[in-house]
C-alpha positions as CSV (number, residue, x, y, z in Angstrom):
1,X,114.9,66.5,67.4
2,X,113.2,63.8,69.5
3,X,111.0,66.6,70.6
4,X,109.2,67.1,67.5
5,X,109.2,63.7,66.1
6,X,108.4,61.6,69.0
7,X,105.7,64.0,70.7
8,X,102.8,63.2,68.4
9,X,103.6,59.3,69.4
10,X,103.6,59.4,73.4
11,X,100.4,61.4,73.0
12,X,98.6,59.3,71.4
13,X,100.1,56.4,73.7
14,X,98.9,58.5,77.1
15,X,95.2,59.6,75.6
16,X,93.8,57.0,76.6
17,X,95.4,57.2,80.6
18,X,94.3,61.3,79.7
19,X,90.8,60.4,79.2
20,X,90.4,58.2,81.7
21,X,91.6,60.5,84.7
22,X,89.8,63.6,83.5
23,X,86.6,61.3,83.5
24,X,87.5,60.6,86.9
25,X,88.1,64.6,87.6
26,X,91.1,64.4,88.1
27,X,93.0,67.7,87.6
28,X,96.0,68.3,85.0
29,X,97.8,70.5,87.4
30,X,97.7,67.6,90.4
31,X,99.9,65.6,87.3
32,X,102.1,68.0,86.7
33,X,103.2,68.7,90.3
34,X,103.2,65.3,91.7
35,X,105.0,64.5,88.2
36,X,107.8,66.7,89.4
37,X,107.8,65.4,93.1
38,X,108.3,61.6,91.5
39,X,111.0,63.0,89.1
40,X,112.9,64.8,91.5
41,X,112.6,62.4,94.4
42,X,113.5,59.6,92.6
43,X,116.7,61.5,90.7
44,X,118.0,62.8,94.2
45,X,117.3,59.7,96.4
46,X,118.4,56.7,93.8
47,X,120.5,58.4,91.6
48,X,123.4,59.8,94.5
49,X,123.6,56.3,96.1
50,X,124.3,54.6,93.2
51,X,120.9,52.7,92.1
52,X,121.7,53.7,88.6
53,X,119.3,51.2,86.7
54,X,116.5,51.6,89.1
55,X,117.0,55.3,89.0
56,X,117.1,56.0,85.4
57,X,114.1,53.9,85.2
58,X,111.8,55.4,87.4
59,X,113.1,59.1,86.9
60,X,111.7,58.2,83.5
61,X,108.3,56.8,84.0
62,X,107.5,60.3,86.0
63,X,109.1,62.2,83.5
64,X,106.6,60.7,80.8
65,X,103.7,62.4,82.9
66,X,104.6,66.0,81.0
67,X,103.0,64.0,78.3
68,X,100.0,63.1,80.5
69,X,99.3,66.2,82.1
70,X,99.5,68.1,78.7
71,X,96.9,65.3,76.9
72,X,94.8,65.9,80.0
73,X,94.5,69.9,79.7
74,X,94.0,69.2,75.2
75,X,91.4,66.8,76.6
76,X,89.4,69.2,78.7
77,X,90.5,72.3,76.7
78,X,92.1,73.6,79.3
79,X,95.6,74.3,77.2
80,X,96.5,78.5,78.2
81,X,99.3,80.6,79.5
82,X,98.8,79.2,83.4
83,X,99.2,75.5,82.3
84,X,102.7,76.3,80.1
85,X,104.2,78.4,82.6
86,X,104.0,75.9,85.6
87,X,104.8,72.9,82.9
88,X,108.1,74.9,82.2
89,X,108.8,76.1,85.8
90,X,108.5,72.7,87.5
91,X,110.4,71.5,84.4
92,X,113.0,73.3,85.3
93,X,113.3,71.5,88.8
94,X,113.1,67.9,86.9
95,X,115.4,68.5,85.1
96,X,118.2,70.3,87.5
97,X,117.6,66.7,90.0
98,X,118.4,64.5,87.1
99,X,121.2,66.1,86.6
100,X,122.6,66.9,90.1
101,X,122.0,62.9,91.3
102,X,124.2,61.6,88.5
103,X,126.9,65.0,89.4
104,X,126.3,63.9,93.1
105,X,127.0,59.9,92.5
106,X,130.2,60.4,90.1
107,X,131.6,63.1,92.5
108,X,130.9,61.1,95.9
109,X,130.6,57.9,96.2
110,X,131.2,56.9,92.6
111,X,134.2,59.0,92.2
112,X,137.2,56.0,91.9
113,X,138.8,57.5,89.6
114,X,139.7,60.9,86.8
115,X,136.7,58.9,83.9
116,X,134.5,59.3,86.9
117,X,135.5,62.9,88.0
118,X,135.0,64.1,84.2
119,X,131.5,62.6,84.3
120,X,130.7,64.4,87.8
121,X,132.1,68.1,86.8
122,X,130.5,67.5,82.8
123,X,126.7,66.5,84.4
124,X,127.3,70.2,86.4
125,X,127.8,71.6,83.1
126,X,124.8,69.8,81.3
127,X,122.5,71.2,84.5
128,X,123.9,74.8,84.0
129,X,124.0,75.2,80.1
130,X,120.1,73.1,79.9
131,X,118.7,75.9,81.9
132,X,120.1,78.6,79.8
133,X,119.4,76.9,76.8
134,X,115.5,77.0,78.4
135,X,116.1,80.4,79.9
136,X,116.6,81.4,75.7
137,X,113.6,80.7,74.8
138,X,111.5,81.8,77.7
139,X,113.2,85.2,77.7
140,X,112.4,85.4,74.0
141,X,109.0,84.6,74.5
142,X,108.8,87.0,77.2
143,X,109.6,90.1,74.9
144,X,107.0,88.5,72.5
145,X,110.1,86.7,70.1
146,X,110.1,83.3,69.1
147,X,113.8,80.8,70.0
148,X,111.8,77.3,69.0
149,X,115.1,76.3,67.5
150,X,118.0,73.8,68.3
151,X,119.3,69.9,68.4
152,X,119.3,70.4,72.1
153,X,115.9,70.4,73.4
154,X,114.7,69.4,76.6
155,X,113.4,65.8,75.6
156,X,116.9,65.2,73.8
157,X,118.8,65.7,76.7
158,X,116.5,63.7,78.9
159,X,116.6,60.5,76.6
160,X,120.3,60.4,76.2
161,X,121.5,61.2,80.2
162,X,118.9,58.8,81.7
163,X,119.8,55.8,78.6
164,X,123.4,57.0,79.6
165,X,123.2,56.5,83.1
166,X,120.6,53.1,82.8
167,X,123.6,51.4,80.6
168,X,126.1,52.3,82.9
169,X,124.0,51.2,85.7
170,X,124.2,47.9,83.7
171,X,128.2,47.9,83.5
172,X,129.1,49.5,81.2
173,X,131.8,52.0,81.0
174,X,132.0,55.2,82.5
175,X,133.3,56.5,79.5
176,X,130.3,56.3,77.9
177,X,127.9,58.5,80.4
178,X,131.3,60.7,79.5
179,X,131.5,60.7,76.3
180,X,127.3,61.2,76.3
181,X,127.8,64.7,78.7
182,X,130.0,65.8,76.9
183,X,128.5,65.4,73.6
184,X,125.3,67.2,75.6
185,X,127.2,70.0,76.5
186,X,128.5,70.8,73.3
187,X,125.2,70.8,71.7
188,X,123.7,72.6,74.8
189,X,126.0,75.3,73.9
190,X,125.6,75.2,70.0
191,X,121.1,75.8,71.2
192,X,122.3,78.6,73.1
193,X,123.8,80.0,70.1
194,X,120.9,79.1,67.5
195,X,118.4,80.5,70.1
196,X,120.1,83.7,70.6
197,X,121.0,84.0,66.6
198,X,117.4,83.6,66.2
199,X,116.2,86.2,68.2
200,X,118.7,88.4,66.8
201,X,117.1,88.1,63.9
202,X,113.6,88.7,65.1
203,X,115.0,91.9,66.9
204,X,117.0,93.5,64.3
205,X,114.0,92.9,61.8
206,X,111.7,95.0,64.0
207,X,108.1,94.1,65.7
208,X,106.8,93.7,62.0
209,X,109.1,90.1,61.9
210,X,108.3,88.4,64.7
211,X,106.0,85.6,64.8
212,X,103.2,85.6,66.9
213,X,102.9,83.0,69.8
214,X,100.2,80.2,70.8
215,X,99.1,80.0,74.2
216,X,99.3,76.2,75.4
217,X,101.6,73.9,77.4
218,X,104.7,74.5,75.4
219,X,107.7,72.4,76.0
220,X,110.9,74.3,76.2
């Protein structure tokens, strides 16, 4: 959902950034990897000890650099196969750290009571069901079928765990990062049944059905 609304906005808000770096020759690649060291440093070192607000903060200013890296490549027509398949690989990492920081600080140190268990054990589940609901669609794409589908995507569940976990942070309480999870999960699991529906679909309609792909840094 937020995915295909809000891309077109927080490209045009980074071309300018874009431009400027790959007139300096800066490479999109050196963005998208030291994108992913930020995200995942900053998810597994603040996150676990409790810096909640600072965390959810940060985590999301290096997050905002898939944009970046993706106006770059656009902006040097770089966009191809190499350029989507590291985006979604180091994606993958992100996104798992995110995840396993807020599991780690509502199962460790934040764990004072059952609210704050259910948080812990429902960000595992989040972690395990996002990367099947991305596995879907790379599998799909991998046997040359389409699973672009769902009201779980990637930048969905990003926005709501890191607004969760800044607003708790804040004081508010844990209930709500529970009540977001969970919501998260459920829809995670609801993609993973669209996607694999979809391919269905696509399989038992033969090679004639099925959609041709575009090369480019796709966004699972």
């Amino acid at each position: 959902m937020l995915s295909r609304y809000a891309r077109a906005v927080v490209s045009a808000v980074f071309a300018p950034a874009a431009r400027a770096l790959v007139r300096r020759g800066v490479d999109p690649d050196v963005v998208t990897v030291l994108g992913t060291l930020g995200t995942v440093l900053s998810a597994l070192l603040l996150l676990p000890d409790g810096h909640l607000v600072a965390g959810s903060l940060v985590v999301t200013v290096f997050t905002l650099t898939d944009s970046l890296d993706g106006a770059m490549a656009r902006e040097m027509g770089r966009t191809g196969t190499w350029g989507a398949f590291l985006d979604s690989t180091l994606d993958r990492l992100g996104d798992a750290a995110i995840f396993l920081g807020v599991a780690l600080w509502f199962l460790g140190a934040g764990a004072d009571g059952p609210a704050e268990r259910t948080a812990g054990l429902l960000a595992l589940g989040c972690l395990v069901l996002g990367s099947v609901v991305s596995y879907a669609k790379a599998r799909a794409e991998g046997l040359g079928m389409t699973a672009d589908v769902g009201i779980a995507a990637r930048a969905d569940r990003l926005v709501a765990v890191l607004a969760a976990t800044f607003f708790v942070g804040l004081g508010a309480p844990t209930a709500l990062m529970v009540v977001v999870l969970a919501v998260l999960a459920v829809l995670s699991a609801f993609t993973i049944g669209q996607r694999v529906a979809t391919v269905r679909r696509q399989a038992l309609g033969g090679d004639a059905a099925r959609p041709r792909r575009r090369a480019g840094r796709a966004r699972p």
